[in-house]
C-alpha positions in Angstrom: 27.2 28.1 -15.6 24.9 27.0 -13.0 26.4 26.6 -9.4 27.0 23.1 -8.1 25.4 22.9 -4.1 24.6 19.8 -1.9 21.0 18.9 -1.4 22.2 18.9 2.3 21.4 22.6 2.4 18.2 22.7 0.4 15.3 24.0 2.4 11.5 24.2 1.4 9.0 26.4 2.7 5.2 26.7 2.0 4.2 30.1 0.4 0.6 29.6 -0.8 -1.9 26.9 -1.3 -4.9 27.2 -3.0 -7.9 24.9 -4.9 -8.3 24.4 -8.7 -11.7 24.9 -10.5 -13.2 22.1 -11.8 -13.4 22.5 -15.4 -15.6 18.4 -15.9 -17.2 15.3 -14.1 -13.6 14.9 -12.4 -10.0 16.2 -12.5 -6.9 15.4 -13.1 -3.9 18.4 -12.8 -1.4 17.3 -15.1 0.7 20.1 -16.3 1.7 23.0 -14.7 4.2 26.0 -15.7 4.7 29.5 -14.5 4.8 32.2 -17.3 7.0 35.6 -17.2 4.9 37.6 -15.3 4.7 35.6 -12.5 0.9 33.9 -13.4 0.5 30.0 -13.1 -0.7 27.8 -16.3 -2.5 24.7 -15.3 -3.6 21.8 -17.4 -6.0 19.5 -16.5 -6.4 15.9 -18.8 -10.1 15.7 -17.7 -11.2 18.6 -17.9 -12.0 20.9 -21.1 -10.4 22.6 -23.5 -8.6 25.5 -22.0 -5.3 26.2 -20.0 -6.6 27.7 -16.7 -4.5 30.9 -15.6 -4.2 31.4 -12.2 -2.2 34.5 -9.9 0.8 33.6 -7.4 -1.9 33.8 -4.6 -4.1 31.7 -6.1 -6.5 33.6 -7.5 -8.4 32.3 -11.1 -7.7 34.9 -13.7 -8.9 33.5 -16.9 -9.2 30.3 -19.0 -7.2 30.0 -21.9 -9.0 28.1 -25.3 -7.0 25.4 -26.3 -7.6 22.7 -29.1 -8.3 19.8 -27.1 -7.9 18.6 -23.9 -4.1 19.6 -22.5 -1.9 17.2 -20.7 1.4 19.3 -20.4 3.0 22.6 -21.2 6.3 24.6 -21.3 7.2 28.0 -21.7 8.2 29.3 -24.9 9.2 33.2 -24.9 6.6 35.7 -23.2 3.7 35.1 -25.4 3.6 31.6 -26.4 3.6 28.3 -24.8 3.7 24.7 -26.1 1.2 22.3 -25.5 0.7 18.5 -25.4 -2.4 16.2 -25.7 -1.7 13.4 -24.4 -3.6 10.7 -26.7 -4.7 13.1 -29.1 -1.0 12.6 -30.2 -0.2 16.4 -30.9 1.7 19.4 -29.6 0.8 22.6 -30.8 2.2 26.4 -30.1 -0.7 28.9 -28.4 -0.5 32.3 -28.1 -1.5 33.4 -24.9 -1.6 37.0 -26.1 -4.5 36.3 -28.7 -5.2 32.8 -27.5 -4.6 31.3 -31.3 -2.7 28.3 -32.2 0.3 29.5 -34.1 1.7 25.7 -34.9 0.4 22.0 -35.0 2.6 19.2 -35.1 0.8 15.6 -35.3 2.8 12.4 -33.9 2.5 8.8 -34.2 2.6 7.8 -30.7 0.7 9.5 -27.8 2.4 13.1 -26.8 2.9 13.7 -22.5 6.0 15.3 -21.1 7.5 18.9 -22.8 10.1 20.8 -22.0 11.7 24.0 -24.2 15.1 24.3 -24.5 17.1 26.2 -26.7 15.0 26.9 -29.7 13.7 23.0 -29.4 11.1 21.0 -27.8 11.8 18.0 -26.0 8.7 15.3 -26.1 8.0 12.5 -24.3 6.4 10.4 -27.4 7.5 6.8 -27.4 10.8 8.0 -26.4 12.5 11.4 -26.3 11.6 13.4 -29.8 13.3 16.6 -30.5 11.8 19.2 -32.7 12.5 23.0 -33.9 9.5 25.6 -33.2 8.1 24.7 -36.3 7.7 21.3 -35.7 10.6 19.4 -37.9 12.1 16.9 -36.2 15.8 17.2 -35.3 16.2 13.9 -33.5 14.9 11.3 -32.2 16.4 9.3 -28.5 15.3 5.7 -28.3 15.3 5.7 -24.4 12.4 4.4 -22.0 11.5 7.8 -21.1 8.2 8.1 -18.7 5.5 10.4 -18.9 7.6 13.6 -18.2 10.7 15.0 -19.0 13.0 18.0 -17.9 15.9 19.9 -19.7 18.6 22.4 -18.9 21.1 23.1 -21.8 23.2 20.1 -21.9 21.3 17.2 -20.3 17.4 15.7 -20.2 16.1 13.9 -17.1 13.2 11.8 -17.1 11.3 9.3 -14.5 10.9 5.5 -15.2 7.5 4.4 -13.4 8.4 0.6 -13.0 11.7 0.6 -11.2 11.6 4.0 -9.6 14.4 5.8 -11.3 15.1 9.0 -12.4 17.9 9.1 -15.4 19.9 11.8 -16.2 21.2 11.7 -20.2 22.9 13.8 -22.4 21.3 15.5 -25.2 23.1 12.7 -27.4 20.8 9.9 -25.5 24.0 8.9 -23.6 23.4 8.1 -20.1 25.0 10.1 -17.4 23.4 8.8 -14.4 20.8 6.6 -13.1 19.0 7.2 -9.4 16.7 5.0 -7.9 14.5 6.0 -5.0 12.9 2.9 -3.5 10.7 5.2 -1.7 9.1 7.2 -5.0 6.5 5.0 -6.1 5.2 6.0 -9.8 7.5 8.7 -10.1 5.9 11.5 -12.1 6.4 15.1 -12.1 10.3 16.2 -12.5 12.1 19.5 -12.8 15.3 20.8 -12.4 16.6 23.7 -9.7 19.2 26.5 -9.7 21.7 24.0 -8.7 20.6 21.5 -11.1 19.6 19.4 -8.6 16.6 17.3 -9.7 12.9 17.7 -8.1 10.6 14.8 -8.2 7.0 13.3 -7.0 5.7 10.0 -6.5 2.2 9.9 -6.6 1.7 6.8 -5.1 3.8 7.6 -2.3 3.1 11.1 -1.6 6.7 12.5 -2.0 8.5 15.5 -3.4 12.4 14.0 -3.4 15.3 15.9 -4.3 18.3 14.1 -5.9 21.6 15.4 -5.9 23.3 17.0 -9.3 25.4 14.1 -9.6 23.1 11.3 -8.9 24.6 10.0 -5.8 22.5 11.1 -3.3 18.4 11.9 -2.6 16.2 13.2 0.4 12.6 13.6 0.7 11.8 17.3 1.1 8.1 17.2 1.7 5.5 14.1 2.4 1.7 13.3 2.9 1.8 15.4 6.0 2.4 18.5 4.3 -0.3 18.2 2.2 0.7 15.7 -1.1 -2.3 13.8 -2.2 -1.5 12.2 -5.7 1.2 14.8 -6.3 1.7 14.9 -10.1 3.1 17.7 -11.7 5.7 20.2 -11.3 7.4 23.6 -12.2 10.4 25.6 -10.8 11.0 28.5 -11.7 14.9 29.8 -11.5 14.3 33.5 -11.5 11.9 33.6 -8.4 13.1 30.4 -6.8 9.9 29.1 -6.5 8.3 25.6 -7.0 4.8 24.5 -8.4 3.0 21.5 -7.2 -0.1 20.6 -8.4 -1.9 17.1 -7.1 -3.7 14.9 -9.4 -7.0 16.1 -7.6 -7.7 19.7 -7.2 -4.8 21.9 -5.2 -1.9 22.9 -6.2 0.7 24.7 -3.7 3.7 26.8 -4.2 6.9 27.0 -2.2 9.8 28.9 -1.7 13.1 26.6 -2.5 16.5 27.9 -0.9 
């Protein structure tokens, strides 16, 4: 069970930024995840087909052929990774190890925010859809869910863009809570920390916010001044304590979160 804490004591501290390649005319970092070793996984919706691979300091390592142009992914296991393509409305499974798709799953609607959790993918697709690996869906949450989503094993968060709230629901659709952050204009990016308190950007107003576990309280951790442009997407990572922040427009940054 994860450990309640006020976001009174949370602290952020800049551990490396760096500049993304260019992969077409113009970019736009959408997805970003951190894989077992340590290496960071970058999506970009206008750029080509590949996942671009990058080390902790920065460094580009490889890119990754994909089957179209990706907007978000999540961590499967060690090898594989799930994938979503925005308008292309599809998620597929890759296989970083031999760089093959393993599993396509076409949608009706247009596929944006993923998360894995517990042997399922969460999608943001015209609402919250719910599938096994393989791609049956399980369920199917009729909620106004925004472009991204986040999980941990009992509840799913998600940003609305027109009111500025994050919700917090249970994995039955119920709502648990609702936060709005006057502030966080077009809330995008959202992930969840060690405490399960919730991490979120506005890219309009060049915020990182942190709401507390329980909905009742938020503060802005980092602004325009320390270096959000168009912040967009985001990835903790529980086991080094570290966040991922990628801005629409070429840099990404990560940061130590105590």
């Amino acid at each position: 069970m994860q450990e309640m804490k006020s976001i009174n004591n949370t602290q952020i501290r800049l551990r490396k930024r760096f500049n993304v390649e260019e992969q077409g005319f113009w970019t736009w970092l959408s997805g970003c995840t951190m894989v077992s070793n340590g290496n960071l996984m970058i999506a970009d919706y206008w750029g080509s087909n590949v996942i671009m691979e990058y080390s902790e300091d920065g460094k580009h390592i490889r890119d990754i052929p994909c089957s179209g142009i990706p907007f978000d992914l999540t961590v499967i296991d060690t090898d594989r990774i799930a994938v979503t393509y925005g308008d292309s409305k599809y998620v597929d499974i890759l296989n970083l190890k031999n760089t093959t798709v393993e599993n396509k799953v076409n949608f009706d609607k247009d596929c944006y925010g993923i998360s894995y959790q517990d042997d399922k993918l969460f999608i943001s697709s015209g609402g919250i859809i719910i599938t096994d690996i393989k791609g049956k869906v399980l369920k199917q949450l009729r909620v106004d869910c925004g472009t991204y989503l986040e999980t941990t094993i009992d509840r799913i968060y998600f940003t609305v863009r027109r009111d500025h709230t994050v919700h917090c629901i249970a994995m039955t659709g119920k709502e648990i809570w609702v936060h709005k952050v006057e502030s966080l204009v077009d809330p995008r990016g959202i992930n969840v920390d060690d405490h399960q308190n919730v991490l979120v950007v506005g890219r309009d107003s060049n915020l990182l916010t942190v709401i507390q576990h329980d909905g009742t309280a938020s503060k802005t951790l980092l602004t325009k001044s320390d270096g959000l442009d168009k912040p967009f997407a985001l990835h903790y990572n529980k086991d080094k304590k570290m966040l991922f922040l990628c801005n629409e427009r070429y840099s990404a940054a990560l940061y130590n979160l105590e």
